[in-house]
Structure formats: C-alpha cells, structure tokens
OpenMM code with the backbone's topology and positions (N, CA, C; nanometers):
from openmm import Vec3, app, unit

residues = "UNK UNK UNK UNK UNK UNK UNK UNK UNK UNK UNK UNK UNK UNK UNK UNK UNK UNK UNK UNK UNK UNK UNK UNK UNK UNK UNK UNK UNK UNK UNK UNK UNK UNK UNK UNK UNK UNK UNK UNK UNK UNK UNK UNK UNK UNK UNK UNK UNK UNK UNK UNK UNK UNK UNK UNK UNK UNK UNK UNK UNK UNK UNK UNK UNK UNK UNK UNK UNK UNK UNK UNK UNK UNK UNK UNK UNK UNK UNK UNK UNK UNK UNK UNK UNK UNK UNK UNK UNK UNK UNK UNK UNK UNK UNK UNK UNK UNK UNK UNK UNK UNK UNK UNK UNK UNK UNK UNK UNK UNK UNK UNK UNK UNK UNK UNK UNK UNK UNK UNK UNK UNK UNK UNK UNK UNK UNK UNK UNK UNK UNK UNK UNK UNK UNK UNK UNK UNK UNK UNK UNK UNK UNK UNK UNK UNK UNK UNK UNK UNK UNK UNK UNK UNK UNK UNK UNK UNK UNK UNK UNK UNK UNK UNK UNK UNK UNK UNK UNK".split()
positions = [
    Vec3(22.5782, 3.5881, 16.3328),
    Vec3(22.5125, 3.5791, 16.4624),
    Vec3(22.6180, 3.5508, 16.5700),
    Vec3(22.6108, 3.5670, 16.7051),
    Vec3(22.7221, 3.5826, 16.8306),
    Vec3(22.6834, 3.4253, 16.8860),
    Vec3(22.8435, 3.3745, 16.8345),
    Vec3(22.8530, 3.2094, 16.8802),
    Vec3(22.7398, 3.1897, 16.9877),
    Vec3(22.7328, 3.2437, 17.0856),
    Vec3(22.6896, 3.1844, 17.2093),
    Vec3(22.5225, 3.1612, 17.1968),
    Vec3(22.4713, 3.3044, 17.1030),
    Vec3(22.2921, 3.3000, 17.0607),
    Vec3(22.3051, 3.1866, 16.9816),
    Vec3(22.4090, 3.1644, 16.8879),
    Vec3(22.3669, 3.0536, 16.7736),
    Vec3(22.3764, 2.9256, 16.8567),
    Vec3(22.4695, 2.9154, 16.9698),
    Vec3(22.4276, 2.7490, 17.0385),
    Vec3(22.2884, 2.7906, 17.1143),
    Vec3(22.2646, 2.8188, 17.2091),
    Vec3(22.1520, 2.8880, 17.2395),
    Vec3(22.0016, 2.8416, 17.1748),
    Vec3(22.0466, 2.9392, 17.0731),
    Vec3(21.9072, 2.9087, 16.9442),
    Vec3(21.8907, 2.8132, 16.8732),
    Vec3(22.0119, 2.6898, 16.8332),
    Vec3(22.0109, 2.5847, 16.7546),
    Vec3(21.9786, 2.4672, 16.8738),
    Vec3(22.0073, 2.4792, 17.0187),
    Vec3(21.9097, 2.3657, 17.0692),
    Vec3(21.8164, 2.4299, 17.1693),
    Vec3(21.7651, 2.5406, 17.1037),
    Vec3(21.6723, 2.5801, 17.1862),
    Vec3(21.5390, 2.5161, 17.2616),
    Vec3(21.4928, 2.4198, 17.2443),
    Vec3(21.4153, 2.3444, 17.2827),
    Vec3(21.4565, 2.2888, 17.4118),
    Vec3(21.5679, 2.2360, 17.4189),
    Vec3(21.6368, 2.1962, 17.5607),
    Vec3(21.6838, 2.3248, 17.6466),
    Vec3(21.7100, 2.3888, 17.5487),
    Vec3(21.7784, 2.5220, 17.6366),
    Vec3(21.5928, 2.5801, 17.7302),
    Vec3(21.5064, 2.5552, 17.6916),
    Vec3(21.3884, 2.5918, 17.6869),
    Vec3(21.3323, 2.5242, 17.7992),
    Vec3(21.3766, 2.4279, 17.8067),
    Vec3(21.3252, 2.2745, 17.8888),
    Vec3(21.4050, 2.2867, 18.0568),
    Vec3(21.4943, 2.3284, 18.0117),
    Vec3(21.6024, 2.3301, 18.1195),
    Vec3(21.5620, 2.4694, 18.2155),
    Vec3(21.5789, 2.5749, 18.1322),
    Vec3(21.5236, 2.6725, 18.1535),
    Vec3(21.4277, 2.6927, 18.2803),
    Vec3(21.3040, 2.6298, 18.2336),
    Vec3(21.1859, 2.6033, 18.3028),
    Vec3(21.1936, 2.5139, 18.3750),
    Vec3(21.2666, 2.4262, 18.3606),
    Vec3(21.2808, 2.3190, 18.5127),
    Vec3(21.3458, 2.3921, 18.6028),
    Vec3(21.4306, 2.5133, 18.5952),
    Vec3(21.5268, 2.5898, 18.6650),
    Vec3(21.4531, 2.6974, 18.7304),
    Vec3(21.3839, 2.7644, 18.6927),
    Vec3(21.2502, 2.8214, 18.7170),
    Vec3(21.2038, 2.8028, 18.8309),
    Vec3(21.1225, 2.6683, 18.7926),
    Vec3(21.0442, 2.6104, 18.9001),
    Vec3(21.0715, 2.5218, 19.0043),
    Vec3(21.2133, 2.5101, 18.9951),
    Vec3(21.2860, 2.4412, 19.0842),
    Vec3(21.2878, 2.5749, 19.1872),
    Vec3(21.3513, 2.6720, 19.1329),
    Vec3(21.3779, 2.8050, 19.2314),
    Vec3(21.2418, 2.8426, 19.2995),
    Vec3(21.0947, 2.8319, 19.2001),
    Vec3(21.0256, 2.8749, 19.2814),
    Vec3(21.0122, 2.7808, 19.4242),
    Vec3(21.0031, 2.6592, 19.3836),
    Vec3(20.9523, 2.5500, 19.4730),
    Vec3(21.0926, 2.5734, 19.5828),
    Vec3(21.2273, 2.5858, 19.5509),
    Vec3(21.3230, 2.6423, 19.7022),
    Vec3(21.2594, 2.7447, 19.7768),
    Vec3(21.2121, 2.8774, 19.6863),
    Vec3(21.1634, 2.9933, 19.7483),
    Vec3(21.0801, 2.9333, 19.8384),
    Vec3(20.9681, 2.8750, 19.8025),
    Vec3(20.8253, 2.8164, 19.8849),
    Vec3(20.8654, 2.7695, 20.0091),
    Vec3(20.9913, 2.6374, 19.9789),
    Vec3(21.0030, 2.6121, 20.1300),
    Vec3(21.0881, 2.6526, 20.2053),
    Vec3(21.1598, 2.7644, 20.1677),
    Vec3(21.1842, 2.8858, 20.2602),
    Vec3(21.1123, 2.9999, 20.3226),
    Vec3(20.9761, 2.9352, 20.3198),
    Vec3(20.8846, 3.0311, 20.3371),
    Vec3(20.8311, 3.1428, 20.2665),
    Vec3(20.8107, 3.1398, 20.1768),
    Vec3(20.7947, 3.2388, 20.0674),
    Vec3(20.6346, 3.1795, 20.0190),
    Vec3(20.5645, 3.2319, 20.0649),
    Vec3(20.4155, 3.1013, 20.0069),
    Vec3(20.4347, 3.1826, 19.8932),
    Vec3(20.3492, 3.1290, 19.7814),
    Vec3(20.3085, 3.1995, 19.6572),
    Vec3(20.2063, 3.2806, 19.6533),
    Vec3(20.1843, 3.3504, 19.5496),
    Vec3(20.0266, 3.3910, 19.5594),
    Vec3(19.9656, 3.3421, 19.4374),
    Vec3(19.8495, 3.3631, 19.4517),
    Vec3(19.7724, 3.3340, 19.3106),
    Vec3(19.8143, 3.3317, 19.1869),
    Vec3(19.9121, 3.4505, 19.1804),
    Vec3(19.9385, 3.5486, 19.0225),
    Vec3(20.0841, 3.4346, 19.0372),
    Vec3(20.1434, 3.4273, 19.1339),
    Vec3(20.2696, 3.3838, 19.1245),
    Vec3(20.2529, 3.2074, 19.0908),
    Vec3(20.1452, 3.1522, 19.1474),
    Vec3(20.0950, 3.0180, 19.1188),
    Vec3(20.0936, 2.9650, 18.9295),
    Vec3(19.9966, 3.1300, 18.8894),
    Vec3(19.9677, 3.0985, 18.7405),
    Vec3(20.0990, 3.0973, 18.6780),
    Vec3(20.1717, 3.2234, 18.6938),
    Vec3(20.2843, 3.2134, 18.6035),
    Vec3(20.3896, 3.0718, 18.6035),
    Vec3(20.3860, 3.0191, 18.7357),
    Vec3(20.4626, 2.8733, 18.7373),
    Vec3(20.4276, 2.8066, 18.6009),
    Vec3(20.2464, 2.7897, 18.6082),
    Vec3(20.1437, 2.7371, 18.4977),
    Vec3(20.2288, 2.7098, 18.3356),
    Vec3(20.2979, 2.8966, 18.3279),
    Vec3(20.3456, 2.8900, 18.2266),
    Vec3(20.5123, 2.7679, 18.2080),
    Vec3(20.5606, 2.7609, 18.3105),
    Vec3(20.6805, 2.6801, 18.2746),
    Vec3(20.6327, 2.5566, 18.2996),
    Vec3(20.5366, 2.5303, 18.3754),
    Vec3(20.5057, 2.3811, 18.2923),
    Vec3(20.4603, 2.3392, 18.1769),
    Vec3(20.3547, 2.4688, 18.1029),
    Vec3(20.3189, 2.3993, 18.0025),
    Vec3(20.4746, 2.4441, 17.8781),
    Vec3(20.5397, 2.5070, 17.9413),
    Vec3(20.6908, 2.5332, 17.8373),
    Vec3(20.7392, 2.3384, 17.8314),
    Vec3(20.7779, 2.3123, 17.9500),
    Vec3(20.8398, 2.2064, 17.9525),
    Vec3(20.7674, 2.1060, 17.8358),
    Vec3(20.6099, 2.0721, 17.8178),
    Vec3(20.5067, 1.9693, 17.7687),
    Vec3(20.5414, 2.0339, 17.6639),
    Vec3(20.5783, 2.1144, 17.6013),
    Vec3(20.6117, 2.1763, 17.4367),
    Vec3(20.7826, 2.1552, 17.4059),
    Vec3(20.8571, 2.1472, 17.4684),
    Vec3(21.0157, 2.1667, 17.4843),
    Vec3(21.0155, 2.0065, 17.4541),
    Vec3(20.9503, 1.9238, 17.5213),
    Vec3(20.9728, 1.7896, 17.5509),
    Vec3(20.9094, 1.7469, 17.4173),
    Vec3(20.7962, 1.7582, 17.3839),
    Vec3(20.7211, 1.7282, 17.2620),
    Vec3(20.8342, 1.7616, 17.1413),
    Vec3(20.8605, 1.8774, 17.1311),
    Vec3(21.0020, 1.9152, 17.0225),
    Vec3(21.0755, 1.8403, 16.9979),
    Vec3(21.1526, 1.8441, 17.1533),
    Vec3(21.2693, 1.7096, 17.1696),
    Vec3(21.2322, 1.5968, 17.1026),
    Vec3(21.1105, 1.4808, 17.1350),
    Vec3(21.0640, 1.4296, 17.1018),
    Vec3(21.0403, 1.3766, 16.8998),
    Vec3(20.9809, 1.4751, 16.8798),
    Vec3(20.8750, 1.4587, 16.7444),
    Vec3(21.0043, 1.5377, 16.6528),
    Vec3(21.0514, 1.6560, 16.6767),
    Vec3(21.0979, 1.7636, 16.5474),
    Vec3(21.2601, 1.7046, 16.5529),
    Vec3(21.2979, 1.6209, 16.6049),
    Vec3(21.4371, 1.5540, 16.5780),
    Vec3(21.4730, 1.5319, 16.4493),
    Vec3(21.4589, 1.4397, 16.3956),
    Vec3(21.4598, 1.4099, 16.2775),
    Vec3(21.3636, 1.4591, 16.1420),
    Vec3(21.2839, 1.5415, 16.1614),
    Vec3(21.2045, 1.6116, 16.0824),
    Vec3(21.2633, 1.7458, 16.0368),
    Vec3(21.3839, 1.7406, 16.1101),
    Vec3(21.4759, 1.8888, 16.0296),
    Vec3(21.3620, 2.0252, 16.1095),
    Vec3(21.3716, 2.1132, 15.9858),
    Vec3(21.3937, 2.2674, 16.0396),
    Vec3(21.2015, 2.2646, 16.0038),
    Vec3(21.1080, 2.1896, 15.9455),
    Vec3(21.0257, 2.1911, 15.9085),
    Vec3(20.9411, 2.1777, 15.9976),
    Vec3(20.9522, 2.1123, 16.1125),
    Vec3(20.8718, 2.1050, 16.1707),
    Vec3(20.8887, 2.1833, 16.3316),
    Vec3(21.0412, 2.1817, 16.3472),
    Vec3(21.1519, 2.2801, 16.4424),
    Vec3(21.0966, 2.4057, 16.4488),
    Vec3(21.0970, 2.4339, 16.3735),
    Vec3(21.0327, 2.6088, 16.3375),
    Vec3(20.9447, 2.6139, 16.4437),
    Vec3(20.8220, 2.5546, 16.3684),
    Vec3(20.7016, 2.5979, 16.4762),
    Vec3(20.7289, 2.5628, 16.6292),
    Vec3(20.7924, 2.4682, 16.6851),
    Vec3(20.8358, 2.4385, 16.8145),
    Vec3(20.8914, 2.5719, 16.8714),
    Vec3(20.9532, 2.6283, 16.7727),
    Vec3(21.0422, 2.7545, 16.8397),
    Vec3(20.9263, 2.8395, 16.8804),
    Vec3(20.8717, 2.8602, 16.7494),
    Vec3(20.7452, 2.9820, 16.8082),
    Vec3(20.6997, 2.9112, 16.8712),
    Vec3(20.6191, 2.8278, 16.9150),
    Vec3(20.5194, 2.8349, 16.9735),
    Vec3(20.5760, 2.8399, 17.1457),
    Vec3(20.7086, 2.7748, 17.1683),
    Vec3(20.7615, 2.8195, 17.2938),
    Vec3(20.7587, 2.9710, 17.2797),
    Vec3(20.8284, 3.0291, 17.2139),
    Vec3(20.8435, 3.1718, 17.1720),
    Vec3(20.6847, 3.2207, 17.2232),
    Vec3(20.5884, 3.1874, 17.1889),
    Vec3(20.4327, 3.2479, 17.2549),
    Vec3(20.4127, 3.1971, 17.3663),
    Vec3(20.4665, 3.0913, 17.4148),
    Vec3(20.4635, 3.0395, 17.5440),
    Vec3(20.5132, 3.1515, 17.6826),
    Vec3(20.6299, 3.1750, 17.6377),
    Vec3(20.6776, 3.2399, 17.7558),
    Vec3(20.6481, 3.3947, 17.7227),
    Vec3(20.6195, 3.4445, 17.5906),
    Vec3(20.5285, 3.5727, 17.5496),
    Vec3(20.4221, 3.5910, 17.6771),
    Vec3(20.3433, 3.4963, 17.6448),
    Vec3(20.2569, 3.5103, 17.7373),
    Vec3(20.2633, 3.5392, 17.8963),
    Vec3(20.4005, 3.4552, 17.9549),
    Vec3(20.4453, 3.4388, 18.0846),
    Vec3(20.5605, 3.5542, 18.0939),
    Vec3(20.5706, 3.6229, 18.0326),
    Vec3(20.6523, 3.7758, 18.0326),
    Vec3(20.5003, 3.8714, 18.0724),
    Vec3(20.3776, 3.8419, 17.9537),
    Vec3(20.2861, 3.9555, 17.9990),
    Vec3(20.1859, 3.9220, 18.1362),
    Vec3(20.2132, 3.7975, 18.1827),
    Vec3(20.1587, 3.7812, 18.3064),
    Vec3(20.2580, 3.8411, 18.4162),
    Vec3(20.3843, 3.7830, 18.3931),
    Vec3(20.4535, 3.8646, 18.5289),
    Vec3(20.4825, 4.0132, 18.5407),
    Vec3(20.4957, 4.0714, 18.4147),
    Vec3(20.4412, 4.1917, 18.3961),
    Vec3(20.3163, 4.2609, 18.4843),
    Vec3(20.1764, 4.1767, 18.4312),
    Vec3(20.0708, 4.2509, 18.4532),
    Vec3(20.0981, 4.1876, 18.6284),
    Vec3(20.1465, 4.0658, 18.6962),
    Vec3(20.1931, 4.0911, 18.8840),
    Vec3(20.2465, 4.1300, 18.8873),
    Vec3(20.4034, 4.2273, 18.8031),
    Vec3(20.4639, 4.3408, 18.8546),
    Vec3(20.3767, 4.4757, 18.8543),
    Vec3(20.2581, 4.4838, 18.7747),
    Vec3(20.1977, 4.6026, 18.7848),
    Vec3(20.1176, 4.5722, 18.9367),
    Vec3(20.0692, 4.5025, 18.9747),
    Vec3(19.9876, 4.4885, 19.1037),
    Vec3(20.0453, 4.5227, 19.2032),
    Vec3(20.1844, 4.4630, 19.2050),
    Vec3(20.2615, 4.4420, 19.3023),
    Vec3(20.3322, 4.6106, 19.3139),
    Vec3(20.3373, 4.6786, 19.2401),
    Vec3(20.3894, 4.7747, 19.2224),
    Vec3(20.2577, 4.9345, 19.2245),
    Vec3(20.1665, 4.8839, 19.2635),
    Vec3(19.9559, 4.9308, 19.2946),
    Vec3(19.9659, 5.0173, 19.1464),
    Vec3(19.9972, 4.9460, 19.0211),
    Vec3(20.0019, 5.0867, 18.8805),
    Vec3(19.8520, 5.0419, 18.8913),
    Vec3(19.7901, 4.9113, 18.8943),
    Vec3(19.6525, 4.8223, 18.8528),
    Vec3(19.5975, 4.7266, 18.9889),
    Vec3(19.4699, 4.7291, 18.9911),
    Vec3(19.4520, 4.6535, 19.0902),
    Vec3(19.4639, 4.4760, 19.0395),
    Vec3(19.5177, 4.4234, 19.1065),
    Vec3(19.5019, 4.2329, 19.0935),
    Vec3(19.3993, 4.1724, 19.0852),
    Vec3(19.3797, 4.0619, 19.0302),
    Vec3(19.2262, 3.9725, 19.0669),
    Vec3(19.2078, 3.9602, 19.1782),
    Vec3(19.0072, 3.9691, 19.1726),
    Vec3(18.9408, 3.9389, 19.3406),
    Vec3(19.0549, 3.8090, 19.3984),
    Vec3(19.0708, 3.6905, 19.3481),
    Vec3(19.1362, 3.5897, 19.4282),
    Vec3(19.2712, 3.6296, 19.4879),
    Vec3(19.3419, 3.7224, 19.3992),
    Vec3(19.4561, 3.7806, 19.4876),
    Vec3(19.4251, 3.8420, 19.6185),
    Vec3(19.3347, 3.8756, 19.6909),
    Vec3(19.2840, 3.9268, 19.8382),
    Vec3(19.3190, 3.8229, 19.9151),
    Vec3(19.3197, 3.8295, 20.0324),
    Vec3(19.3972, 3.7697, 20.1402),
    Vec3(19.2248, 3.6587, 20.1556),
    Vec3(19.1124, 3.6579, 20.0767),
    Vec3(19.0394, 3.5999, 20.0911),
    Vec3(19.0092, 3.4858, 19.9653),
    Vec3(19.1197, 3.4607, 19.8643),
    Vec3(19.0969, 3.3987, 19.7369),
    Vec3(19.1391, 3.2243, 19.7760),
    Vec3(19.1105, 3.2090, 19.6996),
    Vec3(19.1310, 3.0201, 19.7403),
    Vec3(19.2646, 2.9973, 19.7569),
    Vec3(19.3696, 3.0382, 19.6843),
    Vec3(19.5111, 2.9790, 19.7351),
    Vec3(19.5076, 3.0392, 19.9056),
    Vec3(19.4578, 3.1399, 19.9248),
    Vec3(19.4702, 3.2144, 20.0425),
    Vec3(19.4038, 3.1110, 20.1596),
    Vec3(19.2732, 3.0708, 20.1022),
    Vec3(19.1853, 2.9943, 20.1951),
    Vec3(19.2551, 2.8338, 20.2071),
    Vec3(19.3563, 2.7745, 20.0955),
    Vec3(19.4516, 2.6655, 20.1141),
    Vec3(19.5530, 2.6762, 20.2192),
    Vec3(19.5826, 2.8007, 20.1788),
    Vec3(19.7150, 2.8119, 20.2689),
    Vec3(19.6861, 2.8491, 20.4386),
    Vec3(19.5601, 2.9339, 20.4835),
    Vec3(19.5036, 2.8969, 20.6142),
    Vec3(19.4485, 2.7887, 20.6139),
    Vec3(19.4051, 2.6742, 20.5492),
    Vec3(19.3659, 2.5414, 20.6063),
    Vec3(19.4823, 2.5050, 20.6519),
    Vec3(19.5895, 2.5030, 20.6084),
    Vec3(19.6638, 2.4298, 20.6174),
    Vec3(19.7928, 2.4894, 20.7395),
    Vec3(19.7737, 2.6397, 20.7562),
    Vec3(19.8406, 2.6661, 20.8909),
    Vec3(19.7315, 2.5829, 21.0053),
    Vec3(19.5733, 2.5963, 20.9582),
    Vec3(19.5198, 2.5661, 21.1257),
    Vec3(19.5547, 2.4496, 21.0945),
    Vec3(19.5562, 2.3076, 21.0074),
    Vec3(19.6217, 2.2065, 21.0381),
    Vec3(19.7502, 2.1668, 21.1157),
    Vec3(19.8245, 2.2513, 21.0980),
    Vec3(19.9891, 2.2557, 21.1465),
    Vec3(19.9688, 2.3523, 21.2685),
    Vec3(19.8396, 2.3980, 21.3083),
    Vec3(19.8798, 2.4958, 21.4161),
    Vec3(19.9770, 2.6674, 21.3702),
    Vec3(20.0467, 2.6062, 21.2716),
    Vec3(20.0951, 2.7721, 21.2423),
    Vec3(20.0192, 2.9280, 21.2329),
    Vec3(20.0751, 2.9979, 21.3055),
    Vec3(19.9572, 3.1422, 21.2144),
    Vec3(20.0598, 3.1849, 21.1152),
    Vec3(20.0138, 3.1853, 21.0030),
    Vec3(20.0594, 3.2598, 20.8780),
    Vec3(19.9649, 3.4027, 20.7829),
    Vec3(20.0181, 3.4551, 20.7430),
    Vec3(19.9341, 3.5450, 20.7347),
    Vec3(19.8947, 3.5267, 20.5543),
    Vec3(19.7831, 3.4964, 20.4874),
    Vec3(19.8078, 3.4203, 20.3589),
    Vec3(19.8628, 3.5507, 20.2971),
    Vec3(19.9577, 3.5252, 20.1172),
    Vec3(20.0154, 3.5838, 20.0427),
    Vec3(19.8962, 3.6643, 19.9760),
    Vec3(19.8916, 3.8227, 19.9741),
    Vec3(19.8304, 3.8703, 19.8764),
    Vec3(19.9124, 3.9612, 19.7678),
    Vec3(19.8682, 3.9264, 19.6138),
    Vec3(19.9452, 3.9140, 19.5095),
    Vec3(20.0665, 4.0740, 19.5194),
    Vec3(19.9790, 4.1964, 19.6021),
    Vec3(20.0418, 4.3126, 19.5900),
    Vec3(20.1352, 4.3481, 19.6715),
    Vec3(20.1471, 4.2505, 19.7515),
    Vec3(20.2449, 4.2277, 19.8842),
    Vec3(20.3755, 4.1421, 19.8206),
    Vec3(20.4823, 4.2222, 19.7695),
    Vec3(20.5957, 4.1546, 19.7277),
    Vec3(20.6608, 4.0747, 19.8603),
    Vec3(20.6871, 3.9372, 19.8493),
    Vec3(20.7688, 3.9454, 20.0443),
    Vec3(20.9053, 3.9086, 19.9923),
    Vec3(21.0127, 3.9283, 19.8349),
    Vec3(21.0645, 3.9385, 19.8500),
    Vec3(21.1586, 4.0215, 19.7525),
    Vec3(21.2829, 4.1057, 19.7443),
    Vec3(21.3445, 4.1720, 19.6746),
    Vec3(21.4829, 4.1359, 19.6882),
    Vec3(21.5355, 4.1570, 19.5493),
    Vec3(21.6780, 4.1621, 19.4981),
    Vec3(21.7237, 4.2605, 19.4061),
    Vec3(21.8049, 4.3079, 19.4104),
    Vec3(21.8662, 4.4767, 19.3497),
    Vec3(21.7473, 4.5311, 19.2735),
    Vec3(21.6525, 4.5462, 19.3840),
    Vec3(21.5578, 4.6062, 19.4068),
    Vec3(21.4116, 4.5986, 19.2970),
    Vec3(21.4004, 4.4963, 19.2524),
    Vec3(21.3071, 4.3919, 19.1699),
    Vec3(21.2598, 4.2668, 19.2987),
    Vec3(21.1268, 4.2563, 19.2387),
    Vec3(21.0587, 4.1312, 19.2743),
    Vec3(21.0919, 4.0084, 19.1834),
    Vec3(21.0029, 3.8809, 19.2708),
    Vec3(21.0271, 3.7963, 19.1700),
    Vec3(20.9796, 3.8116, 19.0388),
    Vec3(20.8532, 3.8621, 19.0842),
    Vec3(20.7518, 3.8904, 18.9415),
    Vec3(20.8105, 3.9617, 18.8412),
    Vec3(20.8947, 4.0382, 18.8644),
    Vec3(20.9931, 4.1459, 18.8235),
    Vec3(21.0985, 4.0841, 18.6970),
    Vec3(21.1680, 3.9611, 18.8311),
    Vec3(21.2995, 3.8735, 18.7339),
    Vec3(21.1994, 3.8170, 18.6730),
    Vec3(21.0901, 3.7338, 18.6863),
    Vec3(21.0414, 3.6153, 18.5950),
    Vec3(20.9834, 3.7440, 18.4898),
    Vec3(20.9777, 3.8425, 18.4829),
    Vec3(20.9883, 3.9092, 18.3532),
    Vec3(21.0646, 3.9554, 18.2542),
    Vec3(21.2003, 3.9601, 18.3207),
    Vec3(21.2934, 3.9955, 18.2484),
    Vec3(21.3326, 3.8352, 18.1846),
    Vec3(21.3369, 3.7294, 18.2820),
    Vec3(21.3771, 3.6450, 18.2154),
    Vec3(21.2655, 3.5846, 18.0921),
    Vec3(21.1811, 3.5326, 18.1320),
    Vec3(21.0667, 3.5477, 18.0288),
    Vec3(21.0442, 3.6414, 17.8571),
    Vec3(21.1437, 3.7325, 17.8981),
    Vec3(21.1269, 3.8438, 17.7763),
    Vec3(21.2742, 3.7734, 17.7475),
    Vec3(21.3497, 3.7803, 17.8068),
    Vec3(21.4962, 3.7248, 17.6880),
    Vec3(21.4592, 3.5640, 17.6643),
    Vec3(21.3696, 3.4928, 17.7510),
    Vec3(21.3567, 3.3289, 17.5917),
    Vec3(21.2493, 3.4017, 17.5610),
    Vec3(21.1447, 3.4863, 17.5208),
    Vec3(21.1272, 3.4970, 17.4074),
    Vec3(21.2044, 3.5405, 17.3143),
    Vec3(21.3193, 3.6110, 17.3212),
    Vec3(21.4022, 3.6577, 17.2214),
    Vec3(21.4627, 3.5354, 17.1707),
    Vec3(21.5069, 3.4309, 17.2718),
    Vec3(21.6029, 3.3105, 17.2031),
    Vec3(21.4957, 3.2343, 17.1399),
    Vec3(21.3351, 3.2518, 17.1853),
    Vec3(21.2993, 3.1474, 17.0799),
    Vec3(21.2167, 3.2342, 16.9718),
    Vec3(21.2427, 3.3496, 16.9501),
    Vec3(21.1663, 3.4039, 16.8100),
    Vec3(21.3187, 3.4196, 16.7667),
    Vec3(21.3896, 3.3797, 16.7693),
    Vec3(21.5170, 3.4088, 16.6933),
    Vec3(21.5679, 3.2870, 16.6550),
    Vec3(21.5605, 3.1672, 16.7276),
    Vec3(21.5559, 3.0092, 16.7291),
    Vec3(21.4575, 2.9892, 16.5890),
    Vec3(21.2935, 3.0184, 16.6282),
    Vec3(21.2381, 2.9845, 16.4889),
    Vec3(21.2356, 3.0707, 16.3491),
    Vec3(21.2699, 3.2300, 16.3456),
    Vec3(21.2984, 3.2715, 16.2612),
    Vec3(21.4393, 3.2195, 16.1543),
    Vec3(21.5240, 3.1737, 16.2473),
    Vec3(21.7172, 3.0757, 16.2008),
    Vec3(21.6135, 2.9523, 16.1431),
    Vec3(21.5285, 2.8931, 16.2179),
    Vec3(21.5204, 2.7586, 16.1471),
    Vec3(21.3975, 2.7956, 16.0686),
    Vec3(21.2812, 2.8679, 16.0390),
    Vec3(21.2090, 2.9298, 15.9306),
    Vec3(21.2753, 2.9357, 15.7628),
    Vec3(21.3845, 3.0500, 15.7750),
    Vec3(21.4614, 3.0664, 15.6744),
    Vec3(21.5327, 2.9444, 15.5980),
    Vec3(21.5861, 2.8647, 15.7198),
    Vec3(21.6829, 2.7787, 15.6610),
    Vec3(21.5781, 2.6553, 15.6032),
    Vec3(21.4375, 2.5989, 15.6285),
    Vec3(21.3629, 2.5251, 15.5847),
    Vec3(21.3189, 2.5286, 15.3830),
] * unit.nanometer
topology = app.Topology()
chain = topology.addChain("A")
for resn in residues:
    res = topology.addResidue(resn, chain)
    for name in ("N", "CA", "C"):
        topology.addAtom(name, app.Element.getBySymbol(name[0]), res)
C-alpha cells in the first residue's frame, strides 16, 4: 500500500474528524463572506457533523479494543460520507437543472423565510439562496461540486481504512 494511504487509513478516524471540522469551518468562512447557504447546502453540513459524533466516538471507545471493533468505525464513517457524496451529488444535479431540487429549495422554503426575517431585522435586502443558483465557482465546479469530490475520496480512505483493519482482525 502507498506510505501516505497507509498513515491516512491507520488513523483514519482523526484524519476523519479533522477532515470535517475543516469542512465546516470553510463552510461557516464562506457564510460570513456572504455566501448564505441553501437548504441542500445546510443538509450536507448535517453530514460532517454527524462524521465528527462517529470519528470522536472511535477515538474514544475503539482505542484499545484493537482492529475489532476499529473496523466497523471505518465503515460506518465510510457510509457516512457515502451518503454526503450522494447528497452533494444529487445539489450538483439541481444546481446544474439535470433534476429539479426540493419544494424548500424555492426562494420560498424555510431557510429562505430565516434568512428574510433576518435581513428585515438588520434592514438588509438580500435576495434568499435558492439551491439551483450556484453563487459560487472555482476551476469551474461549485461547492456542491468539491464537497463531492471530496466526500467520494474519504469514502475511499475509509472503505480502505476498514477493509486494512477487517483483514488484519
């Protein structure tokens, strides 16, 4: 295996943890640079928190329990961010009109109706985020875009993390 996957995959749980604090640190810079979220972009956050409450639990409990109990930590992060690859996926399909978005993604859904309470509080006019409206790009991907690509490589480090510690149990 290539030194760098095998550190990688042997503390994958932190690598996992970190990961997702890094994530959502970036989203939460994006935000207060003005970048509101949208709905779709709200849920997928969803997913790196509940990564972190599984990463931390690992850390925690599968320390000293060896590869026996490690394993499943891997997968089940490994389905964790599975899942948060096929969500930013299915907001790169919206965002990209292949599929239409959920009713709440409309400029009339509750994050939408939060985020005008809270301009007429502040006086701001903002116009709320709807999910198919990318407002921002980098070599020519959305966010929804990167949080898929990244999302699809830790699932690779953690179905490869618990398959290394599977075998070796």
């Amino acid at each position: 295996m290539n030194r760098h996957l095998d550190i990688l995959t042997r503390y994958w749980p932190a690598v996992a943890l970190v990961v997702s604090v890094a994530m959502l640190a970036t989203a939460h810079i994006f935000e207060r640079m003005g970048y509101a979220p949208c709905t779709l972009c709200l849920r997928q956050r969803e997913v790196y928190w509940t990564a972190i409450i599984i990463a931390a639990l690992a850390l925690a409990f599968a320390r000293g329990k060896g590869t026996k109990v490690a394993w499943a930590f891997d997968a089940l992060l490994a389905l964790c961010f599975l899942y948060g690859a096929g969500l930013a996926f299915y907001h790169s399909g919206v965002e990209w009109k292949w599929w239409p978005g959920p009713a709440e993604c409309a400029s009339t859904g509750a994050a939408a109706s939060a985020a005008a309470l809270d301009a007429l509080l502040s006086g701001a006019k903002i116009k709320p985020p709807a999910c198919d409206e990318p407002n921002w790009w980098f070599l020519g991907l959305t966010m929804a875009n990167w949080n898929t690509l990244v999302s699809l490589i830790l699932v690779h480090l953690g179905a490869v993390a618990a398959i290394t510690r599977r075998r070796a149990s």
